[in-house]
N, C-alpha and C positions, 0 to 999 in steps of 0.2 A: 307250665314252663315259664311263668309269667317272673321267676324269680332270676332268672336269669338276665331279666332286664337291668341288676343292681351292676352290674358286667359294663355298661355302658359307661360310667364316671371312671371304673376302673381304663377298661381299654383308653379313654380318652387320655389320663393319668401315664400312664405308662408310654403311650408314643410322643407327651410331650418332654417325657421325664427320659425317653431315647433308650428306655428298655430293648433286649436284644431282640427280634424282628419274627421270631418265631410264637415266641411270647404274645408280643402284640397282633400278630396275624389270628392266634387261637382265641384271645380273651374278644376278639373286635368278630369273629365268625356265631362263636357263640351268640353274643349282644343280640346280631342280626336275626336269630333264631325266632325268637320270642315276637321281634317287632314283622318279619315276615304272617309270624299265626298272627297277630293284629290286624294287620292287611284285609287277610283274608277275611276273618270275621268284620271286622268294621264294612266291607266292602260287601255282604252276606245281611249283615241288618239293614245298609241302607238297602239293600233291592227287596226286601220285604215290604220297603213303601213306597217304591216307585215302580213296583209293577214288573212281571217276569219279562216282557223283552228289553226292559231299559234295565233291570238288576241283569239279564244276559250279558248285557253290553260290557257294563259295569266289570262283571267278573273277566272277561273277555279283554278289558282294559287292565285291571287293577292286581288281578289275578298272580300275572311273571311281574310285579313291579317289583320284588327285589330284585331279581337278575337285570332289567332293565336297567335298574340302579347304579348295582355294581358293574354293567358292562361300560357304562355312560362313564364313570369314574375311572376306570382301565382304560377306555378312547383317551381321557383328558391325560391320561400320564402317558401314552405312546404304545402303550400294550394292546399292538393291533391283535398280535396271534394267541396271545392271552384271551382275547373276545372273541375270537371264531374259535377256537375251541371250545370255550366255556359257551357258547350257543349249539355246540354240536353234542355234549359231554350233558347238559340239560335237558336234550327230547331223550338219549339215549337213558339216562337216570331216570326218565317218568315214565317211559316204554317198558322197559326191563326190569330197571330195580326197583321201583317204586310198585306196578301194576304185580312185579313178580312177588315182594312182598307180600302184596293184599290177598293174591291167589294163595299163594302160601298158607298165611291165619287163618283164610276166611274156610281155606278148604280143608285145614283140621279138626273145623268146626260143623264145616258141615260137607256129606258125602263127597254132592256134586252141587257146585253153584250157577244156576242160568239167567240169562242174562238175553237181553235183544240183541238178534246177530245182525239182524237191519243196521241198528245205529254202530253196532263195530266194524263191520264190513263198509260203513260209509266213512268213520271216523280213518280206516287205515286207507281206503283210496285218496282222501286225500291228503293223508300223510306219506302216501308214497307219491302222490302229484310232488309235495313239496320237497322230497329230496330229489328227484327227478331233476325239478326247476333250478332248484343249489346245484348242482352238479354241471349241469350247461355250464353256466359262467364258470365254472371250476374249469373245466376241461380248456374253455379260451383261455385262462389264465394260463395255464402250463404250455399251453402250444403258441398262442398267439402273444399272449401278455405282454412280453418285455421288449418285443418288435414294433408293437403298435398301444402306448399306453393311454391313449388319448381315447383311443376304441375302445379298452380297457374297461375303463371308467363310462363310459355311455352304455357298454353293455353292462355292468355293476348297476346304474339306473334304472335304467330301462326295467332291466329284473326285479329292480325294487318296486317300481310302480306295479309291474305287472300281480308282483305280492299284495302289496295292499288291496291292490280291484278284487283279489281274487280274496281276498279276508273279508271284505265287506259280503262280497255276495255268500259267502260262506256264513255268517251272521245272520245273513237273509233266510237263508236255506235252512238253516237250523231251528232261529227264533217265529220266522214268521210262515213260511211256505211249506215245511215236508218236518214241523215238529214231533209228529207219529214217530217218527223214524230211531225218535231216539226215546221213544218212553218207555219208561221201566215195563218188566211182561207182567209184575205185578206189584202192587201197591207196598212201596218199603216206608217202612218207619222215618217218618224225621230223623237226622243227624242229630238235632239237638244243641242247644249252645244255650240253655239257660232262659232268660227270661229276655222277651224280645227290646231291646236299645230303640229309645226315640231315636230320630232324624237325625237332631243335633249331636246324640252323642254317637252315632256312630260316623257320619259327617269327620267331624273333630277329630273321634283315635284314627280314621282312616290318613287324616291330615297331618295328624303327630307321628303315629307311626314312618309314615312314606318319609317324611323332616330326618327320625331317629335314624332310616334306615340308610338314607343317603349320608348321614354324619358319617355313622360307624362302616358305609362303603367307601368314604375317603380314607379313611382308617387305615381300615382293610387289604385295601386296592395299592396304598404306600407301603406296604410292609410285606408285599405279597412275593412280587423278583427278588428282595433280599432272600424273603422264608425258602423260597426255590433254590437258588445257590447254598441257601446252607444246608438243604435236607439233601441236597440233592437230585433235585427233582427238575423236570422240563418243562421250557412252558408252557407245551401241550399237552402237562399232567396235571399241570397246576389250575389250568383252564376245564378241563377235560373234564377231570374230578372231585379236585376240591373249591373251588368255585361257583360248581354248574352244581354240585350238592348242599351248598348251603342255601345258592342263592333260590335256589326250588324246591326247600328244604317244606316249607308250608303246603303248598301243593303235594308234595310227596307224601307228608304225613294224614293230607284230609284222604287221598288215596289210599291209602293204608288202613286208615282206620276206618273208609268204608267198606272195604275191603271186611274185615276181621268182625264187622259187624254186620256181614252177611247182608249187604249192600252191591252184587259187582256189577248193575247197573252204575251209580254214582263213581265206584272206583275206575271202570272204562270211561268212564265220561272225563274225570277229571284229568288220569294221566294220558290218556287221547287228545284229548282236550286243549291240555296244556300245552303239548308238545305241539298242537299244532297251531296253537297262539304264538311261539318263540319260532317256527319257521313262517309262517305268511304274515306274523306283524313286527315281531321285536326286532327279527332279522332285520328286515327292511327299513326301519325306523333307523336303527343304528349307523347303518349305513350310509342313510341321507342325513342323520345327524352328523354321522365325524368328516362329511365337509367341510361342517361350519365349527365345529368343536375339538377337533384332534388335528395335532400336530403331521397325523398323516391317514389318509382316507381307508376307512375299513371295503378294504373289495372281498367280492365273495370269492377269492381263492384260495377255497379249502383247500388241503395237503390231500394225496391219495386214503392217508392212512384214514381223514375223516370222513371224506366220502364211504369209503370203503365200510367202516366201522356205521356209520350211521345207514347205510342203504341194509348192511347185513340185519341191522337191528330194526329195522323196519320192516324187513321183509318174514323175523323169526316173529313179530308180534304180530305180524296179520296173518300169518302161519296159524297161530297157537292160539288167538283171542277170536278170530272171525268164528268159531264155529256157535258159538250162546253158551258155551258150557265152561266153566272152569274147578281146577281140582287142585292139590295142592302140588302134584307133579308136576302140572303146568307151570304154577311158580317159580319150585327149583330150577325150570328151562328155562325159565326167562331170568335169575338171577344167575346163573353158570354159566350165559355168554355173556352179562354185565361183569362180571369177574374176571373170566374171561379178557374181554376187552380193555379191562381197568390194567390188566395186569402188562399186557402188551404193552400199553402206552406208559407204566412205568421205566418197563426194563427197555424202555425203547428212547437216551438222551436227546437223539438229533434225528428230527427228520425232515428230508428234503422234501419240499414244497415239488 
């Protein structure tokens, strides 16, 4: 997809040149596609030489950086509810569409696919800690929020730190204490990426990439409320969907394509993974960042719909992934409530907080 990078002069070209806004949203999502799979790879050869708990980190870190990107760029334009959607609309894409996907290919391919139910039964507890946690401060927002904002924002805090502590030791847990838990039940193939990048050169594209991918999220992120009013669309679909699919657009597809390469240890791992990188670190990050960076402070009060919509979709993947086995039925169910839910949040313009 690397040619899709030529998209980059173009989108730049076009939003200086005031092309209509749908235009520049599509040519600047694209762009980000390609420099997203750069990411990942750049950030996949450096940890080949600094060693499996600091490349853990590394992915751990580098991993959501488009999404982080593009949310960082929505705080600076005032599109609070554009980024708590587009953080909700991101686990539910890597849970469902992305994991449903991989079951999908991998299980046309082969009968039944197994996998460690250790490391998915661990991976969805604390994916359901972490909507659990979202949800708290959700609930004081509705009830208590607009009485006491001052309390508001302390419990917004508060919840964030308590994320982060709980990312780290989750880090711990994974790379250094209860690694068993999550190893493959049997020896898979390399993914493969070719011939292995010095230091420096994957250093560098990790460094040009992450530069390309914040340009074409300023881009992006400017032409995003226009694209909405003229598709039609809400901001909770804008964020929900198209956003939360680009910006986990790399992720989704290393998911996939482990997945279909008869890999569903790696593909659980990743869209597991992921999702639970964007609730216990990007969340929390964001939040402490649009303090100091947005015009107005990202709190955690989700809307019912996304609570509601992320708890469901967490509760059908630790349903359907816990047991070791996946099939391609299993896919279909996990991509039929992503649709599902996609579809709702279209035909759905206004919703009350």
């Amino acid at each position: 997809m690397n040619w899709l990078l030529l998209l980059i002069p173009v989108a730049v070209g076009l939003a200086h040149l005031g092309a209509v806004p749908p235009l520049v949203f599509l040519v600047a999502a694209l762009a980000i596609v390609p420099l997203a799979a750069l990411i990942v790879h750049g950030t996949e050869h450096v940890a080949e030489h600094t060693g499996p708990a600091v490349g853990g980190l590394l992915n751990a870190t580098f991993g959501n950086l488009p999404e982080l990107i593009i949310c960082i760029a929505a705080l600076r334009a005032g599109l609070v509810d554009v980024v708590r959607a587009s953080l909700v609309g991101t686990i539910l894409a890597n849970v469902l569409l992305a994991l449903g996907v991989a079951f999908l290919l991998g299980g046309r391919r082969t009968h039944v696919m197994e996998y460690n139910p250790a490391g998915a039964r661990a991976y969805g507890s604390m994916l359901m800690l972490a909507v659990i946690t979202l949800a708290v401060p959700a609930a004081f927002h509705r009830f208590l929020g607009a009485a006491a904002p001052k309390t508001a924002l302390d419990v917004d805090v508060g919840t964030s730190a308590v994320l982060l502590v709980t990312y780290v030791c989750y880090l711990i847990y994974v790379i250094r204490t209860h690694p068993e838990f999550f190893s493959p039940l049997a020896a898979e193939a390399s993914a493969g990426h070719g011939p292995r990048w010095s230091l420096g050169r994957g250093v560098a594209t990790l460094i040009a990439a992450s530069a390309g991918a914040a340009w074409m999220s300023e881009i992006l992120v400017g032409a995003a409320e226009a694209t909405g009013h003229a598709l039609g669309m809400s901001p909770i679909f804008l964020g929900m969907v198209l956003l939360a699919i680009i910006g986990g657009a790399a992720e989704s597809g290393s998911a996939i394509a482990m997945g279909r390469r008869n890999q569903p240890d790696l593909a659980v791992g990743i869209a597991l993974g992921s999702s639970i990188q964007i609730a216990l670190f990007v969340t929390p990050v964001l939040v402490l960042l649009s303090l100091v960076i947005a015009p107005a402070s990202l709190g955690l009060a989700f809307t019912r719909l996304e609570i509601g919509a992320l708890l469901l979709g967490t509760l059908i993947v630790v349903t359907t992934a816990g047991d070791g086995q996946a099939t391609w039925f299993k896919g279909v169910q996990l991509i039929a409530v992503y649709l599902i839910i996609a579809a709702s949040v279209y035909w759905l313009p206004v919703v009350a907080p």
